[in-house]
KETIGU-415858 format. One record per residue (C-alpha): residue number from 1; x, y, z. Coordinates in nm, 2 decimals, padded with zeros to 4 digits. Each point is the difference from the previous one (the first is absolute). Layout:
(NUM (X Y Z)) ...
This chain:
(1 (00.00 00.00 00.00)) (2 (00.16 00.34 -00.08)) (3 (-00.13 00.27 00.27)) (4 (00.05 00.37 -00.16)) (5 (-00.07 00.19 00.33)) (6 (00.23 00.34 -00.09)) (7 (00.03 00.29 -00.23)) (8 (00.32 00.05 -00.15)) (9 (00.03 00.43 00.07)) (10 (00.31 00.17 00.07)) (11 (00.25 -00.26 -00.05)) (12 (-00.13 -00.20 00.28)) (13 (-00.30 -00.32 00.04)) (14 (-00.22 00.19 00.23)) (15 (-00.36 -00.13 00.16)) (16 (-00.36 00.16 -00.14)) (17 (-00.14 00.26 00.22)) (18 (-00.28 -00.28 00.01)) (19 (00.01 -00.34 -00.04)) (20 (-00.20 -00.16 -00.25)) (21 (00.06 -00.31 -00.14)) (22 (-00.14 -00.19 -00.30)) (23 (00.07 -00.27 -00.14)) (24 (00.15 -00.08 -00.35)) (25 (-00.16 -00.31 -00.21)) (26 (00.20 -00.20 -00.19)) (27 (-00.23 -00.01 -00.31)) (28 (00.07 -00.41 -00.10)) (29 (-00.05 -00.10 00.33)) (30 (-00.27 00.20 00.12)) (31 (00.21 00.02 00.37)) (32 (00.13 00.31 00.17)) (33 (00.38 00.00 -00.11)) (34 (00.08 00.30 00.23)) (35 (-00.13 00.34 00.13)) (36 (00.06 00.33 -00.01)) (37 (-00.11 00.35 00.18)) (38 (-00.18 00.24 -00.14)) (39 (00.12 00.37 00.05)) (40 (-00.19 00.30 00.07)) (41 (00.01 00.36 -00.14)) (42 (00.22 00.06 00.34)) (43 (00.22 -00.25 -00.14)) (44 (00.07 00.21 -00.32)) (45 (00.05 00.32 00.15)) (46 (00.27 -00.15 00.15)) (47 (00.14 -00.19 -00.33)) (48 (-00.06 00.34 -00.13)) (49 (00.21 00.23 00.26)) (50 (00.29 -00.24 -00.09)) (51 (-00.05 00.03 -00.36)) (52 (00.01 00.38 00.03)) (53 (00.29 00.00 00.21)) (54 (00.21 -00.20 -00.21)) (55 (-00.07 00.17 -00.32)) (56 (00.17 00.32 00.16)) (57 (00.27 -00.21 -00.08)) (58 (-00.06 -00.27 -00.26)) (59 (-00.20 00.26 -00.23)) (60 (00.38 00.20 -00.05)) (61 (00.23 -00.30 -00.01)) (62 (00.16 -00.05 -00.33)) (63 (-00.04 -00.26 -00.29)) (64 (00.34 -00.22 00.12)) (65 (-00.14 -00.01 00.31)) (66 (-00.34 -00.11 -00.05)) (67 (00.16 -00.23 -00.29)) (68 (00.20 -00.16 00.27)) (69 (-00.31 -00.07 00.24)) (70 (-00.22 -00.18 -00.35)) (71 (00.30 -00.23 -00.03)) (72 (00.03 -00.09 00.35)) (73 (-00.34 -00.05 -00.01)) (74 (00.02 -00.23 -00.32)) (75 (00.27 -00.23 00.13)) (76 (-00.22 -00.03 00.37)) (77 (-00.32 -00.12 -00.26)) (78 (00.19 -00.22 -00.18)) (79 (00.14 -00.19 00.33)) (80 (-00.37 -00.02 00.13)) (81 (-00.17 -00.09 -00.34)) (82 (-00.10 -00.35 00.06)) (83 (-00.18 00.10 00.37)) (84 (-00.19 00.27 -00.22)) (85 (-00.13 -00.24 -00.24)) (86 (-00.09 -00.24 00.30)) (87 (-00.18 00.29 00.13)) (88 (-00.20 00.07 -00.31)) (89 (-00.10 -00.35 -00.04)) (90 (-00.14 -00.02 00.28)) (91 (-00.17 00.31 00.07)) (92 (-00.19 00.05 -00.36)) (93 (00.05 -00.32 -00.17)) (94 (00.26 00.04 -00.26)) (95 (00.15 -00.35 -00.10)) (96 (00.31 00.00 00.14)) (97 (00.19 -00.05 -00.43)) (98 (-00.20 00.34 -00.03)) (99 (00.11 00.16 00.31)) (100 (00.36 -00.14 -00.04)) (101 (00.03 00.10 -00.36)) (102 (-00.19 00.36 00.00)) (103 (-00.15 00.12 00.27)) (104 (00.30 00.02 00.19)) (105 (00.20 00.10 -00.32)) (106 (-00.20 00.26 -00.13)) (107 (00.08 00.21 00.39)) (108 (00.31 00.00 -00.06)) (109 (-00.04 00.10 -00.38)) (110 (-00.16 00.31 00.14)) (111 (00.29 00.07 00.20)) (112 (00.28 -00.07 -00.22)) (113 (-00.18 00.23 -00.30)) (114 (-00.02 00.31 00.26)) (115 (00.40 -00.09 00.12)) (116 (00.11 00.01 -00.38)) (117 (-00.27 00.29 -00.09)) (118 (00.12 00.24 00.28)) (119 (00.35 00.05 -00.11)) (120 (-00.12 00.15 -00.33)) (121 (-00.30 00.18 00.10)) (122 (00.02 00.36 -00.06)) (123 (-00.12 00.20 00.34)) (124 (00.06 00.33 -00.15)) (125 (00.01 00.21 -00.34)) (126 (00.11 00.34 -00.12)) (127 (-00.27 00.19 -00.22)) (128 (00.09 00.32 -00.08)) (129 (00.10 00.20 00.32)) (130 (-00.22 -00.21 00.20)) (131 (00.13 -00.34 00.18)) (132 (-00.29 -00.30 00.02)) (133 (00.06 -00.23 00.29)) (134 (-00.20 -00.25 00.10)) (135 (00.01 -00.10 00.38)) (136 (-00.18 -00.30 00.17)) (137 (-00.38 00.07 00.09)) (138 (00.04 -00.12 00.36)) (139 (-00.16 -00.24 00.23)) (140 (-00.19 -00.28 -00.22)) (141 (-00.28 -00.21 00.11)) (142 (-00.04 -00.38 -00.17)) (143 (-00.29 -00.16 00.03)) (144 (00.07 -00.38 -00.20)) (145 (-00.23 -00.32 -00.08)) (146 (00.06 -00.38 00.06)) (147 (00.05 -00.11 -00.40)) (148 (00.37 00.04 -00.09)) (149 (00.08 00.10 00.38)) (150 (00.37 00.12 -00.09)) (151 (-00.04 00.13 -00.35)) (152 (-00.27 00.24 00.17)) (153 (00.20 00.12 00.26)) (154 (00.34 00.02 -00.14)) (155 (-00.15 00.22 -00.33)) (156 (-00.05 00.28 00.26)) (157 (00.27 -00.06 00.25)) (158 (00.30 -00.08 -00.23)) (159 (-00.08 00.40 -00.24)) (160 (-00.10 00.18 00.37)) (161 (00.34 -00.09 00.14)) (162 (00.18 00.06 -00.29)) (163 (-00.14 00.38 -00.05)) (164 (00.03 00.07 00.39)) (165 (-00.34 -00.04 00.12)) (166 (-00.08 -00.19 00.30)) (167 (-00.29 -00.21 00.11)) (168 (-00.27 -00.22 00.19)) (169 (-00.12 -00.30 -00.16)) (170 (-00.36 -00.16 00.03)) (171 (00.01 -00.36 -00.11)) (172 (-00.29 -00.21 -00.08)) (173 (-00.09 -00.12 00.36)) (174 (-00.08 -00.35 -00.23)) (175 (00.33 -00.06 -00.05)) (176 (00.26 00.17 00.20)) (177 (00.24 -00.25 00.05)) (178 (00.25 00.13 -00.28)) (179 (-00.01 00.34 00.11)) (180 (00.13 -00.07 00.32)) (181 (00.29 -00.19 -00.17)) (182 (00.02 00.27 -00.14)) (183 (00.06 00.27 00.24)) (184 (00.21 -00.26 00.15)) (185 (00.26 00.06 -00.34)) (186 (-00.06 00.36 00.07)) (187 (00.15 -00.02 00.31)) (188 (00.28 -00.18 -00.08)) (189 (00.11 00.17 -00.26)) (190 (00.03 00.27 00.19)) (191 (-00.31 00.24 -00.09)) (192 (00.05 00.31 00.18)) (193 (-00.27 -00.01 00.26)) (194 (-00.31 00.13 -00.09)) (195 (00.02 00.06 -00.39)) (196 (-00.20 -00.35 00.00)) (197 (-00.29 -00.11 00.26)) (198 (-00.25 -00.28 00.00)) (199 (-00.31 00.05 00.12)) (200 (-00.29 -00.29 -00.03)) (201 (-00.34 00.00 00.01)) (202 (-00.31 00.01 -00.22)) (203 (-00.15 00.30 -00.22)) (204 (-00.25 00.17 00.26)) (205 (00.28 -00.01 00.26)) (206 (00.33 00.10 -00.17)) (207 (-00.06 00.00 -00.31)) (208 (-00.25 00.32 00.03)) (209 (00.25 00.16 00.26)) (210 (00.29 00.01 -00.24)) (211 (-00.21 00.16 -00.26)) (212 (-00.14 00.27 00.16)) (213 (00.25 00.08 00.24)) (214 (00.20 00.37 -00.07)) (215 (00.34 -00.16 00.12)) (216 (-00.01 -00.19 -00.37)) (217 (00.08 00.19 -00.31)) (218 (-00.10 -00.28 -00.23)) (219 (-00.18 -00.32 -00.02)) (220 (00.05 -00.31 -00.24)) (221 (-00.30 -00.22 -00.01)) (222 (-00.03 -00.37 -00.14)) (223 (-00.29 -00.17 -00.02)) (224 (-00.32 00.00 -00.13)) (225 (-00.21 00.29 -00.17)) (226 (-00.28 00.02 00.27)) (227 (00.26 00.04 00.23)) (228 (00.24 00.22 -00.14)) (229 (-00.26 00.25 -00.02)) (230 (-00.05 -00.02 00.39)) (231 (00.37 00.06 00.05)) (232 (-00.02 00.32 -00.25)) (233 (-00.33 00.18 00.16)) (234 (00.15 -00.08 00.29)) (235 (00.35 00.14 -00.05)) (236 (-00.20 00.31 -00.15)) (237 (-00.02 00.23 00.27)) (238 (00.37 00.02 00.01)) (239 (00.09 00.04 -00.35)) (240 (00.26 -00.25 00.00)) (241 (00.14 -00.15 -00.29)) (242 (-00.16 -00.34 -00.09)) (243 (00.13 -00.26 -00.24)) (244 (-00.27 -00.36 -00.06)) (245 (00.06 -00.28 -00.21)) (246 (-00.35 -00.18 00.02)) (247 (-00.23 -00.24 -00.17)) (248 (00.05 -00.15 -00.35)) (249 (-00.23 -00.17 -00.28)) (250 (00.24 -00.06 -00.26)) (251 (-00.06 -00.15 -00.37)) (252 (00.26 -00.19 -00.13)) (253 (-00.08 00.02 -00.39)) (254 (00.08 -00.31 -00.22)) (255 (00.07 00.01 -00.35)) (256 (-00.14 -00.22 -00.24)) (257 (00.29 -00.19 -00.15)) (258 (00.18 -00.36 00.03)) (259 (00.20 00.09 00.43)) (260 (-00.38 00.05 00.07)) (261 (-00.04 -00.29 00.19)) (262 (00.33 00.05 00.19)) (263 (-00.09 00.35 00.07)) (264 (-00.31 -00.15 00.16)) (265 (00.17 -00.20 00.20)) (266 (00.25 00.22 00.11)) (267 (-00.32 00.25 00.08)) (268 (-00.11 -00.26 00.23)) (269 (00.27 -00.07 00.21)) (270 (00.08 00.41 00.01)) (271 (-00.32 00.00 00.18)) (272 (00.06 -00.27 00.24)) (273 (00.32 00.09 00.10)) (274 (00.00 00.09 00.40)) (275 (-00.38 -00.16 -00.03)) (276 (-00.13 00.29 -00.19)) (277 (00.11 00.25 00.31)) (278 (00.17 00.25 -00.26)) (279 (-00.17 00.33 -00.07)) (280 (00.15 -00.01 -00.34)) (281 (-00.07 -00.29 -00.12)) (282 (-00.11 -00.05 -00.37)) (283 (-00.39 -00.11 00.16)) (284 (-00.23 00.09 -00.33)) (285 (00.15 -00.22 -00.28)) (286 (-00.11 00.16 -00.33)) (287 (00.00 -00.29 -00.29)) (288 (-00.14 -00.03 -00.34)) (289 (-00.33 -00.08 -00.03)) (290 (00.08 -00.21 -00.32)) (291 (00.22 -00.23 00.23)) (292 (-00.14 00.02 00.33)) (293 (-00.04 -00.44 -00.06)) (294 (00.39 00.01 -00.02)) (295 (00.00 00.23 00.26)) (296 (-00.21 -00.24 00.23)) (297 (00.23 -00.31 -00.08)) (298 (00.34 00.23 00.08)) (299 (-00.19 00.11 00.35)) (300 (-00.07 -00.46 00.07)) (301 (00.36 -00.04 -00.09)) (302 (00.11 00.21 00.30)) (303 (-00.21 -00.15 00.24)) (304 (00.23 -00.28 00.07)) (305 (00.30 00.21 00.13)) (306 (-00.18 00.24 00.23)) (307 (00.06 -00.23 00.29)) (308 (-00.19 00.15 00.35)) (309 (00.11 -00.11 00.33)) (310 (00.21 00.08 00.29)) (311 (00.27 00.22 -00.05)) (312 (00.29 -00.13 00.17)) (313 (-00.01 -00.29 -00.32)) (314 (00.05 00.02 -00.31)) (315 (-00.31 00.18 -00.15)) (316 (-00.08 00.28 -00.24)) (317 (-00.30 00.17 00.21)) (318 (-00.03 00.00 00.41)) (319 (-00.34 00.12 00.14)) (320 (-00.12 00.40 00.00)) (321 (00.09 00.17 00.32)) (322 (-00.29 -00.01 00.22)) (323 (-00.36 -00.08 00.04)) (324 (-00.18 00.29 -00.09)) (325 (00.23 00.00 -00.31)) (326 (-00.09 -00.35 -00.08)) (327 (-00.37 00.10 00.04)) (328 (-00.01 00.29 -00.21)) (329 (00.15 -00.24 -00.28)) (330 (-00.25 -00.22 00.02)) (331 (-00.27 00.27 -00.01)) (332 (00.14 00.12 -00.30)) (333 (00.00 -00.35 -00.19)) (334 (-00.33 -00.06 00.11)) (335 (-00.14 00.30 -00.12)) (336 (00.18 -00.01 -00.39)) (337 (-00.16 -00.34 -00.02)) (338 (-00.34 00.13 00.06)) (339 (00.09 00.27 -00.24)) (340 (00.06 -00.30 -00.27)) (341 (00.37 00.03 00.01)) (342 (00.16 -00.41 -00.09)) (343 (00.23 -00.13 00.24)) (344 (00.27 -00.15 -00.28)) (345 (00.21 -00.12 00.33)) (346 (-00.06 00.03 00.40)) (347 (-00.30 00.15 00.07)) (348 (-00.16 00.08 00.36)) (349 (00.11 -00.18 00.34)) (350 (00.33 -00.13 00.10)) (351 (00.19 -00.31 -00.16)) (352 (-00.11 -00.38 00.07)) (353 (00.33 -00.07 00.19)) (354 (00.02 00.33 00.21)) (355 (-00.30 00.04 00.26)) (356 (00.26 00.19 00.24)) (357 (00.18 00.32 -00.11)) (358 (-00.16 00.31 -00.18)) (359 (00.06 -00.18 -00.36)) (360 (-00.18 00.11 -00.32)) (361 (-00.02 -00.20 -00.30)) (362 (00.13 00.16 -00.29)) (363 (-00.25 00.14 -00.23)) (364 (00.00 00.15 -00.35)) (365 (-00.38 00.11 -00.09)) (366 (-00.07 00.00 -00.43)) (367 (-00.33 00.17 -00.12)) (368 (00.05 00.35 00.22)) (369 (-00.11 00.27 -00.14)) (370 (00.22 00.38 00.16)) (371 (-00.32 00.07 00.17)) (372 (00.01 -00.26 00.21)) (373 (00.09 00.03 00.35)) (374 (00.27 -00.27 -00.02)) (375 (00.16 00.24 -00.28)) (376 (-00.02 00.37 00.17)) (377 (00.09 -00.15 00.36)) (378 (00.33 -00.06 00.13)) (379 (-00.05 -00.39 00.16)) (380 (00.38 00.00 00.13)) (381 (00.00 -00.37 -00.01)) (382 (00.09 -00.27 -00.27)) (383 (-00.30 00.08 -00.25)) (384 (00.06 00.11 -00.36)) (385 (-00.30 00.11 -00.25)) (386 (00.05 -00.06 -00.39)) (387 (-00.21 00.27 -00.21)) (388 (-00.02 -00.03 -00.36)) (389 (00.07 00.31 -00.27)) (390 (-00.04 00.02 -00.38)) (391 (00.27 00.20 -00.06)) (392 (00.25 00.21 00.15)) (393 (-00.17 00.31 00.04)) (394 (-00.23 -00.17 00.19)) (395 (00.26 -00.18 00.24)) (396 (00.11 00.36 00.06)) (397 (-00.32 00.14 00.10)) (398 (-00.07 -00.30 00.18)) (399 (00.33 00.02 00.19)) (400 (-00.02 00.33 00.13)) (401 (-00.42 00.00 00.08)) (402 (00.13 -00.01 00.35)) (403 (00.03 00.24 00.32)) (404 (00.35 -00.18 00.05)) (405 (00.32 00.07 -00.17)) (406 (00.31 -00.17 00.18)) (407 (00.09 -00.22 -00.31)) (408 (-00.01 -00.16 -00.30)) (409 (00.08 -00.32 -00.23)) (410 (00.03 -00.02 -00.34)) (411 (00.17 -00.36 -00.21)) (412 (00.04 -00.06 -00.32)) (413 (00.24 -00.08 -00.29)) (414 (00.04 00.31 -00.17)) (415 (00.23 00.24 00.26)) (416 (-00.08 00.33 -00.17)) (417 (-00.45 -00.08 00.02)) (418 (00.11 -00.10 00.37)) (419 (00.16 00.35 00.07)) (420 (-00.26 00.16 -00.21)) (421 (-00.29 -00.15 00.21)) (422 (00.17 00.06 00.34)) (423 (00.08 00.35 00.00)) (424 (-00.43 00.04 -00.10)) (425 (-00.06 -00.14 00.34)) (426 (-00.07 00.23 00.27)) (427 (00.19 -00.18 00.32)) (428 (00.36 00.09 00.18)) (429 (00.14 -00.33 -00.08)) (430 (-00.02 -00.20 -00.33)) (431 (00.17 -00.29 -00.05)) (432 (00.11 -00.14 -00.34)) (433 (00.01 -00.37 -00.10)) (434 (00.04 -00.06 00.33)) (435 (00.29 00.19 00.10)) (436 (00.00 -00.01 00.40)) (437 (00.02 00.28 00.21)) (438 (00.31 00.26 00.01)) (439 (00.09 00.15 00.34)) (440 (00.18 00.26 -00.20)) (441 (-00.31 00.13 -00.16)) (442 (-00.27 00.16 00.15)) (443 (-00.37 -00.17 00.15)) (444 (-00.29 00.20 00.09)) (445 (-00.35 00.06 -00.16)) (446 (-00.24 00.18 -00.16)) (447 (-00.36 00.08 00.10)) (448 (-00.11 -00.16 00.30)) (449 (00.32 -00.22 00.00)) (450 (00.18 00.31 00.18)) (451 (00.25 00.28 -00.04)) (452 (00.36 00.01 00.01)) (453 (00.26 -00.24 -00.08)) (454 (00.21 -00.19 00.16)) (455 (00.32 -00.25 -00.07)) (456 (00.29 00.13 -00.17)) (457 (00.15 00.37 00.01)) (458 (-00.33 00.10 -00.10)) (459 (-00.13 -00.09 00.39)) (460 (00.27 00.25 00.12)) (461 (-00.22 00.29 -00.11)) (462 (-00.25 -00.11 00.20)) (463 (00.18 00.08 00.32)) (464 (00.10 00.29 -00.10)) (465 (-00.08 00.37 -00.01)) (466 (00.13 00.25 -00.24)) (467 (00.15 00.33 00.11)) (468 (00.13 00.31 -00.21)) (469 (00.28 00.22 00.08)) (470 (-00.02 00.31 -00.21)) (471 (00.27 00.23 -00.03)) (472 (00.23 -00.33 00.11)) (473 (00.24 00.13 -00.29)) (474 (-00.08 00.32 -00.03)) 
């Protein structure tokens, strides 16, 4: 059992004003794995007063120092990477090849982009007589989800540090196990104390604190739509800076030629990766209507490798993360087939062989229609729809007939009709023939998906403010 009892704040493991346990439920087993304490908006304000203290100093040290505290930092992950993948497997499910092979990888992607980005990133300019700096925005606020645990939390932490900014994170209260390893790299590698604190505890009771409260300059929110909008009318009031990466609906358009059925299957397994738990995954596959039977036997000759079960083995999908996540699937699949929507594979309830353990069959739905509820809602959980188009124009309006735009798929043969297709989509992220995701470029959405962008240089300008001197070479 792993007992999360303190806050990491000021350099030091220190006990909630108030303690209040809960526990944390191993999703395959169904069992309490562990518990941790909620914090309270007391518990911030104190996160907070660290945070302000230490960016008196942090927020004016320079690049080779802060370049020297990322690669600390890397070489402390990288001795602790198989206890964070332990921790990830068991506290939302991730098969433990998955966790092993990226979610503990793509942490440390983030870091090792912002420690080779921050050399070469240009803090000030000369125009004219005038001198353009930009300086750190100050204390940051990070509220994360329970999906890709690491990824979440080291796209904000890895740019903030590198700019100068300090911080408090929230983690999902779900699945906080990683994040304490995590402040336990911290430490080690010699963080200077308060430029990162941990706070836990759920939405109403941290989650809301960090947002509105006027010690925090800016506020990076992940999760989903509904909520990001609470964290922005909340964080109102004080005008603070806030950056969201939210939900996603994203069409993944295949081209009628002779990779279709390979692109199918490769559309598939996209979607079941991390049991559907990705807000960018490619969940509205768009298909000829002329080959939709090809399209059905590509979708049958999947079936056989999307292997469910308990994570610690060799499988390709472990169960969702909790129980109301598990019911809310459900919902979802027994409402499309009410709406007429063909199970091809899976369909509602959970496999034979699995009666413990929040498991969901795989499920791809044919003869959806974009109006659908199973099209226009994000399920978060291993269910792909196939729509049918006549021709590409169509695909295209069908693709972006939706209030999401995080990302985008497009496969096919011919590499210039791919690039011409993906730049008509209107999402953050498109992917080509399925090239994976690059933490040197940018992610972030349009529409309801969010604002801002993070990964890459491009999340340094997030943390920063711009400030002109004029008359600086007068």
């Amino acid at each position: 059992m792993r007992e999360i009892t303190k806050f990491y704040v000021d350099g030091q493991w220190v006990e909630p004003t108030e303690l209040n346990l809960i526990d944390v439920i191993n999703p395959a087993t169904e069992k309490a794995a562990g518990h941790v304490a909620l914090g309270t908006a007391a518990d911030v304000d104190a996160a907070v007063s660290a945070a302000r203290r230490a960016f008196a100093t942090w927020g004016r040290s320079s690049v080779d120092d802060r370049l020297a505290v990322l690669n600390a930092i890397i070489a402390e992950y990288q001795k602790r990477a198989d206890d964070l993948a332990d921790a990830v497997t068991e506290e939302m499910g991730a098969p433990a090849g998955l966790a092993q092979a990226a979610q503990v990888p793509i942490g440390l992607g983030h870091l090792m982009t912002a420690a080779a980005a921050l050399p070469e990133y240009r803090f000030a300019e000369d125009r004219r007589t005038s001198r353009i700096v930009k300086e750190p925005i100050g204390v940051c606020g990070f509220i994360t989800p329970w999906n890709w645990p690491l990824n979440q939390v080291m796209c904000k932490v890895a740019p903030a540090l590198a700019t100068g900014c300090t911080m408090v994170l929230k983690p999902s209260e779900v699945a906080p196990f990683s994040a304490a390893i995590v402040a336990e790299i911290f430490d080690a590698a010699g963080v200077p104390a308060g430029v990162f604190n941990l706070v836990n505890g759920d939405g109403p009771g941290v989650g809301s604190a960090l947002a509105a409260h006027p010690g925090i300059d800016m506020i990076s929110f992940t999760g989903s739509t509904r909520a990001g909008i609470e964290v922005a009318r909340t964080a109102a009031p004080t005008v603070k800076r806030v950056a969201q990466e939210l939900g996603g609906k994203s069409p993944n358009i295949i081209l009628d030629d002779d990779d279709l059925a390979q692109n199918v299957a490769g559309g598939v397994a996209s979607v079941m990766l991390n049991s559907g738990q990705s807000c960018n995954a490619p969940t509205r596959m768009l298909v000829p209507n002329s080959r939709l039977d090809d399209v059905v036997e590509a979708v049958k000759s999947v079936e056989p490798s999307l292997t469910v079960g308990d994570p610690t083995s060799k499988v390709r999908l472990g169960p969702v993360v909790s129980e109301p996540q598990f019911e809310k699937i459900q919902g979802l699949i027994e409402r499309a087939i009410d709406d007429g929507a063909t199970p091809v594979i899976g369909g509602a309830g959970r496999p034979d062989d699995l009666p413990t353990g929040y498991y969901v069959r795989p499920t791809v739905f044919s003869g959806v229609t974009n109006d659908m509820e199973i099209a226009r809602t994000e399920v978060f959980g291993p269910v792909l729809v196939v729509i049918g188009y006549d021709d590409i124009d169509e695909a295209l309006e069908i693709a972006n007939d939706t209030e999401y735009g995080l990302a985008g798929y497009v496969s096919g043969k011919d590499l210039d009709e791919v690039r011409r297709i993906g730049e008509r989509i209107r999402a953050g992220s498109i992917s080509l023939n399925g090239a994976q995701l690059d933490p040197s470029a940018p992610f972030g959405g349009y529409k309801q998906s969010g604002n801002g962008r993070e990964w890459s240089d491009y999340a340094f300008d997030e943390f920063l403010e711009v400030k002109s001197l004029l008359g600086y070479d007068a």
